[in-house]
Phi, psi and omega in degrees: 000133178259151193246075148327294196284017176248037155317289191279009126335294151329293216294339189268300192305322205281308228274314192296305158242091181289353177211140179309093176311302196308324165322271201311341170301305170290332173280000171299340188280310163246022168265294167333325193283345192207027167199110178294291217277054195254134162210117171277162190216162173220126172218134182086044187036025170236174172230139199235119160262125174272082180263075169109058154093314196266137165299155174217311182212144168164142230271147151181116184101235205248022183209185186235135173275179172204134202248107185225197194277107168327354181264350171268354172323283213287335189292299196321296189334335172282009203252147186303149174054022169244147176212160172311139133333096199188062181277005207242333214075017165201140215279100180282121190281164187088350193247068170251177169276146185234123156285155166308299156336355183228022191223039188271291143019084194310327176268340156323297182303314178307321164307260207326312183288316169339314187304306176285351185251341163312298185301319190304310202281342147228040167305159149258131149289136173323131153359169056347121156259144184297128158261155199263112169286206173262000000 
């Protein structure tokens, strides 16, 4: 028997919840204790932490992005549950995804964000795009 009538059910939960709360409860926590200057956006169908302006992390579905030093891209790959970036369809060096499942570990999630906040400190903030007046 197909369960037809819970699609669209599915479809309003997925939409609502597009990311692992319980992540983002934790790095908010602990990104908060030693960084004032935090701001979430939702993005990527996720919530994205902004730390001075600049991405630095953010959760989306059942894993964590990561914003780290591109020259550290290929050592991270070796580590369990991390996989490239690639939402584009093509692999953004600096970026990868860590699933959640390998962040049960309060110091686990404390690696990756060390990286990405290591990395924050000599980030370029992204462009500003021009919005179009009148």
């Amino acid at each position: 028997m197909r369960f037809y009538w819970l699609y669209p059910v599915y479809f309003i939960f997925s939409k609502i919840m597009a990311y692992y709360e319980a992540l983002a409860d934790r790095v908010r926590s602990m990104i908060g204790r030693d960084h004032k200057n935090v701001e979430e956006k939702r993005m990527f169908g996720g919530l994205c932490f902004m730390v001075n302006g600049k991405m630095c992390v953010g959760v989306e579905k059942e894993r964590l992005m990561v914003r780290l030093d591109p020259a550290l891209t290929d050592e991270v790959m070796q580590r369990p549950g991390v996989k490239p970036m690639d939402f584009t369809g093509r692999v953004m060096k600096g970026f990868v995804f860590v699933d959640a499942a390998t962040l049960a570990e309060d110091d686990a999630l404390e690696y990756w964000l060390a990286l990405a906040l290591d990395y924050n400190k000599i980030a370029k903030p992204s462009r500003k795009r021009k919005t179009k007046g009148p």
